[in-house]
N, C-alpha and C positions, 0 to 999 in steps of 0.2 A: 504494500500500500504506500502511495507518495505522501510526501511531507502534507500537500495541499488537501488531499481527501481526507489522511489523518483529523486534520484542526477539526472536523463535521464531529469527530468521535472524540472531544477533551474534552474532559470535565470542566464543569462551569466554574470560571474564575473570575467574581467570586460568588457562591452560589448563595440563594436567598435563604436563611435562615430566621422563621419564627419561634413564636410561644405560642402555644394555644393554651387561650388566659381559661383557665378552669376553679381556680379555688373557690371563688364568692362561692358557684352553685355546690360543687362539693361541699364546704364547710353549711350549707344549709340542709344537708339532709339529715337524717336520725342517724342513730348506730348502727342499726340496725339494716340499713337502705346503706350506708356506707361499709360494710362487711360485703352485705349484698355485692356492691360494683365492686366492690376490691378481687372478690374473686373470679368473677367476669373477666376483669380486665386483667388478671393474673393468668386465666384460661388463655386468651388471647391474645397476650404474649408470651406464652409457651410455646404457640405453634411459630412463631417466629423462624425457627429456623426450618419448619414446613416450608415456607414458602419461598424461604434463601434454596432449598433442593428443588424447588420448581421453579427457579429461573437458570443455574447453571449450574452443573459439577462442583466448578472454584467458589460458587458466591458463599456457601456455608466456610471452608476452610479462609477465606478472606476475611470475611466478619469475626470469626476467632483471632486470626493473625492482627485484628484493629483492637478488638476487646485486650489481646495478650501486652500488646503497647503499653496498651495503658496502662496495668497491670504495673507493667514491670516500671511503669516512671509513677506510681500514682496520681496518674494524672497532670504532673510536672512535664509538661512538653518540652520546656526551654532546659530541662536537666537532661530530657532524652535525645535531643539535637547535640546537646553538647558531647552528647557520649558515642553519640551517633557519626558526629563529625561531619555532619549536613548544614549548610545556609541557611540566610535563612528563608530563602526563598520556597530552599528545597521543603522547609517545616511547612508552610503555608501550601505550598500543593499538596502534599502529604494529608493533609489535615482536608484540604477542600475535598478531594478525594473519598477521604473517608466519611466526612458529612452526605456527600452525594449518594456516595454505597447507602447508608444508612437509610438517609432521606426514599431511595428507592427499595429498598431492602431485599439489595441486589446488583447485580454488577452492570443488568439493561435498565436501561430506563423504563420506569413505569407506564409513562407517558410516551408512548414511541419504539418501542421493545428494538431499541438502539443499542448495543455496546458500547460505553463509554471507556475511556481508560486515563490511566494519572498523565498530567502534565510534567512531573518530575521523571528523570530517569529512572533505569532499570538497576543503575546498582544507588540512588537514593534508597528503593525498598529492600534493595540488599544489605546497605549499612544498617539501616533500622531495625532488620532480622537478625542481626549481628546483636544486639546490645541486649538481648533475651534469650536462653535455650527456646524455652516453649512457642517464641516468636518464630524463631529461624524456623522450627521441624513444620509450625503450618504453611510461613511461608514457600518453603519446600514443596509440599504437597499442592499450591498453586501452580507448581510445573510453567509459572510463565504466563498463566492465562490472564495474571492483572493485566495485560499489554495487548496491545493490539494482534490478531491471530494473521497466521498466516494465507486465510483464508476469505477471502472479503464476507462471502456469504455468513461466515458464522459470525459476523459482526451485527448481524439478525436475529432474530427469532423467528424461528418458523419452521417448516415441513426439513425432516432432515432429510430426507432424498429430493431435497428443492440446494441442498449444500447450506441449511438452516441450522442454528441452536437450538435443539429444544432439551428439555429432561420430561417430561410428560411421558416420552417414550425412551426413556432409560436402558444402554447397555443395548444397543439398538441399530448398529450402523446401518442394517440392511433393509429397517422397516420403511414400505411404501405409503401413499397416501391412499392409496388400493386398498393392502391389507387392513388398514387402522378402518377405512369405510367398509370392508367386509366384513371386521371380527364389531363395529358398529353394528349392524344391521343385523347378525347374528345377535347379539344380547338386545336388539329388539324384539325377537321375538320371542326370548325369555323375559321381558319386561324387567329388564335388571338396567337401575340407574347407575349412571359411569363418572357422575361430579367428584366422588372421592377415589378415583382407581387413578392407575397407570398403567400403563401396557409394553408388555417386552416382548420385543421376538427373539426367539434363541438362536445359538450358530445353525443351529439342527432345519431349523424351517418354523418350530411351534412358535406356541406362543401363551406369555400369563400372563394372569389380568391382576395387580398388584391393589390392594383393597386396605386404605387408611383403617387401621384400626387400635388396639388396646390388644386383643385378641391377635393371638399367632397360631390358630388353628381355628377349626371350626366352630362358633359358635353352638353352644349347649342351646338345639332345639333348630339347628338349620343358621343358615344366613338368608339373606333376601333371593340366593337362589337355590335355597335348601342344602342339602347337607355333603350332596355331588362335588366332589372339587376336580373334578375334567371331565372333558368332555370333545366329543371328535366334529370335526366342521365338516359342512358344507358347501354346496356354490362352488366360489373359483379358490378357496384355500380346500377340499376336499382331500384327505387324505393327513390331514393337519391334525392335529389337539391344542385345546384353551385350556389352561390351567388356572385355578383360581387359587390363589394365596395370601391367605391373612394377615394381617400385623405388619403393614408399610407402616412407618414414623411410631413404632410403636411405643418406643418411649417416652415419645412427646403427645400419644394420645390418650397413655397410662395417666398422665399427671394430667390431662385437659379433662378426661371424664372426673377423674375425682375432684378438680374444683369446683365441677357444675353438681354435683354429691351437696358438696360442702353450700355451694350456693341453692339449691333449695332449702336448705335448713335455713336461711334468711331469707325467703321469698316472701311476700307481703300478701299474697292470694295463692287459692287451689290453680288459677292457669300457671299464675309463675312456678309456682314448685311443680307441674307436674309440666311443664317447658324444660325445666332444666334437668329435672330426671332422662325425660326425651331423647336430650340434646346426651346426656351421660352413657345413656343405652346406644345410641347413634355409635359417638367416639369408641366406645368400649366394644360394641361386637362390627362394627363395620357396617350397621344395617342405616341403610338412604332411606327406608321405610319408615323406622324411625325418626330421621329429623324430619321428614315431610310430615311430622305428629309435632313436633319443635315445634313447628312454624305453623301449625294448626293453634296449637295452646297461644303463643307469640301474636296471633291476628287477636286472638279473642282477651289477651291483656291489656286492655284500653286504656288510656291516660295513666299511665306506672309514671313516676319520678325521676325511676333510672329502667332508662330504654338500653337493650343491648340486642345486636345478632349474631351470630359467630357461625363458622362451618367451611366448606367446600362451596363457594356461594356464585362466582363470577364465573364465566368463563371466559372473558378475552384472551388471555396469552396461550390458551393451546390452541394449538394451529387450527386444529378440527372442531375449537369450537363449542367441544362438549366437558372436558373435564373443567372443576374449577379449581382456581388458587385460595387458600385458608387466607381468610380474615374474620377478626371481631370487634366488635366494638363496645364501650359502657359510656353511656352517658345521661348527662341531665337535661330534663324537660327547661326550655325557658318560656314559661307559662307565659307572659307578654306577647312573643313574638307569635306564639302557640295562638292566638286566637285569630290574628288573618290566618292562618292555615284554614283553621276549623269554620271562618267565614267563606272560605271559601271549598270547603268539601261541603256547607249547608248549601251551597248554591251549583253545585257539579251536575247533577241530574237534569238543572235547567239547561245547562251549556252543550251538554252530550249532542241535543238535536240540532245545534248550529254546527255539526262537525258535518265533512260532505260525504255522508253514507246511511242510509237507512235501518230501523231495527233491524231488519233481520240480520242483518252483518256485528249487531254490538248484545251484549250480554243481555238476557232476559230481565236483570234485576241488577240497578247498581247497588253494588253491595258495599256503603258508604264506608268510609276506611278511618283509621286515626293517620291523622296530621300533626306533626309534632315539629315543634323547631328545637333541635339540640344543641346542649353547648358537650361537646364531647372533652371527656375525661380520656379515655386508650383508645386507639383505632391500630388495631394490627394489621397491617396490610402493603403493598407493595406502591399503594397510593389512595391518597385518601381524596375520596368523594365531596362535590358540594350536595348529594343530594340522593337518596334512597326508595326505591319502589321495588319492595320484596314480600311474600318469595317468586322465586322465578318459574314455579311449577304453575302450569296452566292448569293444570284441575282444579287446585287450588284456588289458582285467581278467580277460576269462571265461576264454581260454584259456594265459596265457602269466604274471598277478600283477597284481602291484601292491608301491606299497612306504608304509609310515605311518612319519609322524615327531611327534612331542612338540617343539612347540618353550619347551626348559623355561627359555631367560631372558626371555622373552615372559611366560610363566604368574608365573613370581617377581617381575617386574617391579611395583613397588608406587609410589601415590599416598599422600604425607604425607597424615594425619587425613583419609582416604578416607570421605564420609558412607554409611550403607546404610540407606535408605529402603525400607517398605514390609515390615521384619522385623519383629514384635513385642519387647518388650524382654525376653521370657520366653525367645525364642529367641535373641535376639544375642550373646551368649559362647559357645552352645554353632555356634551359623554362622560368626561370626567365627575358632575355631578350627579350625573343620572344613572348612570352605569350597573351600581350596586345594585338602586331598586330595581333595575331593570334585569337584573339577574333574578333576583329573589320571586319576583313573578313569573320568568321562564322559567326557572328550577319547577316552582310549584307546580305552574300547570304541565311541565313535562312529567315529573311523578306521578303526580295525582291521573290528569287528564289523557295522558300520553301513554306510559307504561298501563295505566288504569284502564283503557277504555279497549273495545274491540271483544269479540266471536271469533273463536274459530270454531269454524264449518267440520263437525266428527263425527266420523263411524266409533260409536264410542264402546262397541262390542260389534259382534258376527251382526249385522243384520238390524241394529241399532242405532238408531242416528237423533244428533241434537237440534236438527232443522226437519223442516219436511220432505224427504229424497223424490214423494211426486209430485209434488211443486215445488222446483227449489228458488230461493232466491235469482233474482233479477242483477245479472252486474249492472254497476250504474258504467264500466265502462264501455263492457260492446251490447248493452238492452238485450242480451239473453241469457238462460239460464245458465246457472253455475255447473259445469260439469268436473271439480275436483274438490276435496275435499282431504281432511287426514284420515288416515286407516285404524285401525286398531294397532295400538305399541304405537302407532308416529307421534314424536310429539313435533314444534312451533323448531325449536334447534335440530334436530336429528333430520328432519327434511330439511330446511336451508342451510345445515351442515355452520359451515366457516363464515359467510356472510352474515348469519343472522343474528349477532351481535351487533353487527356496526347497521345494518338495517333496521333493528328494531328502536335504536338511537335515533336513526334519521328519523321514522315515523313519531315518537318520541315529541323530538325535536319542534317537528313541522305542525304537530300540534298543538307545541305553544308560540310558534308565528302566528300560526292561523287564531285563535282565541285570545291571546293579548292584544288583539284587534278588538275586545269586548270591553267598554268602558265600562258596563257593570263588573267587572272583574276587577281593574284598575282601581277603580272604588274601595273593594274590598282589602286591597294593599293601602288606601290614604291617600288616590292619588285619585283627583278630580270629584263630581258628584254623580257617574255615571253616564250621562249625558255623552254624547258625542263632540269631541272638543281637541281638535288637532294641534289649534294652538296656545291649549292650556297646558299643565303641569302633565296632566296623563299623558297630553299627546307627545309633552318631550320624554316622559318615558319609555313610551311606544318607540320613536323615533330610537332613542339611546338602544332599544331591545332591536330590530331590526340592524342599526351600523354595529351592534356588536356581532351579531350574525353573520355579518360578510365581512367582516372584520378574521373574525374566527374560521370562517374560510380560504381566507387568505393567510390565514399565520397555521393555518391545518399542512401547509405543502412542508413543512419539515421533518410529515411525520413518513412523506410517501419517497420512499428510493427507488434514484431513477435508473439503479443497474438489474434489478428486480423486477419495478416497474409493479412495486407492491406498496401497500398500505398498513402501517404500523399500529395502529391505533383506530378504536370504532369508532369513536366519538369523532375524534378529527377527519376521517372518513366520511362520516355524516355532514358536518358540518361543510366541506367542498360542495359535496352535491347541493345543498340547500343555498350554497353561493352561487353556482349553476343554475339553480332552477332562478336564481333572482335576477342574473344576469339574462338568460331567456324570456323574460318573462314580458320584452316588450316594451314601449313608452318610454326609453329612454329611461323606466324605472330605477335603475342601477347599471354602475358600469367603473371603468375600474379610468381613473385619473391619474396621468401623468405626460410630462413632455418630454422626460428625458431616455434615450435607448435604454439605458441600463437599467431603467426605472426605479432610481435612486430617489426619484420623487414621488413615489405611486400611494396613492390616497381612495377611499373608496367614495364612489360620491351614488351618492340616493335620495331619490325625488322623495322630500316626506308626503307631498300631497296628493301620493300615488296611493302608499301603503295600503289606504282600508279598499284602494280599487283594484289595481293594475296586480300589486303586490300578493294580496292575500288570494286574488283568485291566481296567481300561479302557484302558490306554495300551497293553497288545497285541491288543484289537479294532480299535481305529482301527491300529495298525502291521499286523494283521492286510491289510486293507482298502488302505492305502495302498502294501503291497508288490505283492500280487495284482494290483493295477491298473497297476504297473509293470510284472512283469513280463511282462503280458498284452497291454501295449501298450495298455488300454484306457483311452484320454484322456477320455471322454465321461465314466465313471464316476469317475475321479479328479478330475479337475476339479472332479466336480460336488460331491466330498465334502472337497476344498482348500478351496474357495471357500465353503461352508457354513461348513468348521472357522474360517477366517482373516477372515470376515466383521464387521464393528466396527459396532456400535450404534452412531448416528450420536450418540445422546445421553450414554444414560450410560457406555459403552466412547470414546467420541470426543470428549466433553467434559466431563464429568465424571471418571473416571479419567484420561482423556491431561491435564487443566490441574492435576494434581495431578504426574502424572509429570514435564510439564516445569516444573513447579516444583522438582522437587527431583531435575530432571534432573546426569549426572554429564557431565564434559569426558572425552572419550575418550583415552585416552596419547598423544604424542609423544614418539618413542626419539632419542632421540641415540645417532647408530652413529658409530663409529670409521671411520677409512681408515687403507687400507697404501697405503705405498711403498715401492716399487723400486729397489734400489743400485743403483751401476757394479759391486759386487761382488758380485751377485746376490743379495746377502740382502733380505729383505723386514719393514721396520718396520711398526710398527702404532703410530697416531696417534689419542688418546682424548681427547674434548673433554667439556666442563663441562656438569652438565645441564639448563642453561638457555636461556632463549631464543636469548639471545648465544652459547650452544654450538652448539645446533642451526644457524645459518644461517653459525655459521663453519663447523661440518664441510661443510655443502652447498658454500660456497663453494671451499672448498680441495679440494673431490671433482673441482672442474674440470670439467665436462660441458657 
């Protein structure tokens, strides 16, 4: 790799570090409720280094090699430089480095499943391994991988016979994106969920299905696929065996069931205690059946004090789509902010009919959710969220909820003299003030209204269907009937495979363009009196919610690499196409401003007095289209209009706007969280470190994991 392409992969110098301000709401709750989150948040950050094994080989033995540092200097950086015999230049990269790891909790970016690596040289980490036994043996065990690979490809994540990173499929060199969709579709028809497994192929040809659990053999009474541990395939692996083997991370899921033990016995209701039992039985025998009982008890705990989720929950970063990465979270209600939410889930069922699709396409019954605005205590995760609509299981959602959370010191959370590239200067007072609220209503209605709403069309058994098969619904795109729907075992991801992440974002998405178009909405956040009024306070926050839309599509191209000619990230994936559809859409609506070739000047400009016309009817054609083809199950024509919307000009969208973006690319946040502790006298302290680099890798170190 050249020097030039190198700088796309160095760590940010110098990278944003906050606090996420938690104490006031902690020190308000009881003992009780603070025991409660204390062991939440100890569960989930135990799996911490879960999820350092599901981004690389190195990133667990790396995080050791930063934790052993410190160790060995107590935290005296300026004693370890000196003994190290580094600059001090070389301390400050060394240190950014490590914050970044941290911050991502891992060696790719959360944000971009980018490989980053140190700005310091190769033997800076080598004198530093030098000044500790236990430093040097793990830095050893990185064989090199802090640095850039020899291989551009593995500077990615993704498909390993695409020459991608991944660990999802572990010990693996030879596994296809073939076999991993055929031993898929195989355990669909055992109806066995794959959010907590891994999959290996062996030198031999088989292949096992590696199963997160507590348990290193068969659960007492079956597992979710009974008591069978192999079994011989079918179709195009015919002549193969699947082998099923218990107790992947098993000692980090030994001590995560028994905090959720320990936290029932502080649970403040029968759903809480019998949630965290759930979630205990989950961890401990390996069973998904189980936490989809979690997350049953978790809907029906209404307004708790300390909201938490934990588990196998996301799936973005495996390739396919389908397994997820471990996070959890504990936090506190901020009862204030709490009630626009819950203003605005009393008014959701009005809103649903101005969406462009008719009942038969949306659920029988809105099945009204909690809205909560959090101020989070622990987020374990490889990046933290402004904004939550779980769980992800569609049975779930259609017949029994869901629940949306605001995580509002996540949103609050600011960078000193933050740059904003790519506003004009005509517009940046009136963005810069607007901005925030203008997030906090997209966030909402993308949880609420976005993730919330929508049917899908199922054969929900042999011969069983949730619409009527001899009248079927009408598409509203070509006025005839629906001829697809999902089968029995498909679920919403196992049929849109890998896209259907970053698609159900854009859909998401596109339905809080389309609905922030509602001044009764806007109302409900403080802004105007309902009323239609473009050029009042709503209307400039409408405005501000749109330029950050194609804003955010334009600073989206750093996530897409143009030797791949792939897309890193769902969300920023989304967000391109929804700059597409605005740029499309006609009237001089939008369009991208500049005079200079190299577009050193490039500003986005957008007609505000378009938005509730020109605007909203193209971003509810295309939502129009990308719901239909959800709930239709029809992949062929989703696909086909994902990949149209989200497709990059290799020239002037790939190198011309993207070397302008990563020039005036931003560093993503890193939070410095807080930890409790434990009395002899059951009380539970809360421990807030500095928000610096030197903060962040104390808190981690003293988290003890």
């Amino acid at each position: 790799m050249d020097s030039q392409e190198l700088k796309n992969f160095l760590a940010d110098s110098p990278p944003v570090v906050v606090r996420l301000e938690i104490k006031k709401h902690f020190d308000a709750l009881t003992d009780q409720q603070k025991r409660y989150a204390h062991y939440i948040s100890r569960s989930a950050f135990t799996g911490t280094r879960i999820t350092l094994r599901q981004v690389s080989p190195e990133s667990e033995f790396i995080f050791d090699f930063i934790i052993a540092l410190y160790k060995a200097c107590s935290g005296n950086w300026k004693a370890l430089q000196t003994k190290a015999q580094i600059s001090d230049l070389d301390l400050k990269y060394f240190l950014e480095y490590a914050g970044q790891f941290l911050g991502n909790c891992g060696n790719y970016k959360s944000f971009g499943d980018a490989k980053f690596v140190p700005r310091a040289d190769e033997n800076v980490f080598a004198a530093l391994a030098s000044t500790s036994p236990d430093a040097q043996e793990l830095y050893d065990k990185t064989a090199g991988a802090v640095f850039a690979t020899q291989s551009p490809g593995l500077m990615h994540l993704g498909y390993t016979d695409e020459g991608h990173m991944t660990t999802y499929y572990p010990d693996s060199p030879s596994i296809t994106k073939q076999d991993i969709t055929a031993i898929g579709d195989w355990l669909e028809t055992k109806r066995l969920l794959t959010e907590n497994t891994r999959l290996r192929k062996t030198p031999d040809g088989n292949f096992e299905l590696l199963i997160a659990s507590a348990a290193t053999t068969v659960p007492s009474g079956g597992g979710d696929i009974g008591t069978k541990t192999e079994f011989k395939l079918d179709g195009s692996l015919e002549g193969k065996t699947l082998r099923i083997i218990y107790g992947d991370h098993p000692r980090e899921m030994t001590k995560i069931a028994h905090y959720h033990k320990l936290a029932a016995d502080e649970s403040e209701n029968d759903n809480q205690k019998k949630m965290q039992l759930a979630y205990s039985k989950s961890f401990e025998t390996g069973s998904l059946l189980a936490f989809k009982d979690s997350q049953r008890f978790w809907i029906r705990d209404k307004g708790p004090m300390v909201e938490s989720n934990i588990g196998f929950v996301e799936t973005y970063r495996d390739p396919h789509g389908v397994r997820g990465e471990w996070e959890g979270f504990a936090a506190m209600v901020n009862l204030e902010r709490t009630k626009a939410f819950g203003g605005l889930v009393d008014n959701a069922e009005a809103m649903i009919p101005n969406l462009p699709w008719s009942k038969d396409f949306e659920k029988d019954t809105f099945l009204s959710p909690d809205f909560t605005s959090l101020e989070v205590l622990s987020f374990a995760t490889s990046g933290i969220p402004a904004g939550i609509n779980i769980p992800n299981y569609d049975d779930i959602r259609q017949s029994e909820g869901f629940k949306n959370v605001s995580l509002g010191n996540i949103l609050s959370a600011k960078a000193p003299n933050e740059k904003i590239p790519f506003i004009s200067e005509a517009d940046l007072p009136l963005y810069s003030k607007y901005r925030d609220a203008a997030f906090e209503v997209q966030v909402g209605i993308h949880e609420l209204l976005g993730h919330g709403t929508g049917k899908l069309l199922q054969e929900t058994a042999p011969g069983q269907y949730n619409f009527d098969k001899n009248q079927p619904p009408i598409s509203p795109i070509t006025g005839k009937a629906v001829s697809t729907w999902y089968k029995p075992g498909q679920t919403w991801g196992s049929v849109f495979g890998p896209i259907a992440a970053s698609y159900e974002e854009c859909r998401a998405e596109c339905v809080a363009m389309a609905l922030s178009c509602e001044f009764s909405i806007l109302r409900i956040f403080g802004f105007g009196n309902g009323s239609t009024d473009m050029d009042g306070e709503a209307g400039d926050v409408l405005y501000a919610a749109y330029l950050s839309m194609a804003r955010a599509g334009v600073a989206a191209l750093e996530m897409w690499e143009p030797k791949s000619r792939k897309w890193g990230q769902a969300h920023s994936q989304a967000r391109f196409s929804i700059l597409r559809c605005f740029l499309e859409a006609g009237d001089d609506f939008c369009k991208l401003d500049y005079t200079k070739d190299d577009l050193t000047d490039l500003t986005i400009k957008l007609d505000r007095s378009r938005i509730l016309t020109t605007g909203r009817k193209a971003v509810e054609s295309y939502l129009q289209k990308l719901h239909i083809y959800k709930s239709t199950a029809d992949f062929e024509a989703g696909c086909g209009l994902y990949t149209r919307m989200t497709d990059v000009d290799p020239e002037f969208w790939g190198r011309k706007v993207r070397n302008e973006v990563l020039r005036n690319k931003q560093p993503r946040k890193a939070f410095v969280q807080a930890n409790t502790c434990l009395g002899s006298d059951g009380k539970v302290e809360i421990v807030e470190y500095e928000p610096t680099l030197e903060g962040l890798i104390r808190s981690y170190a003293e988290r003890d994991i």
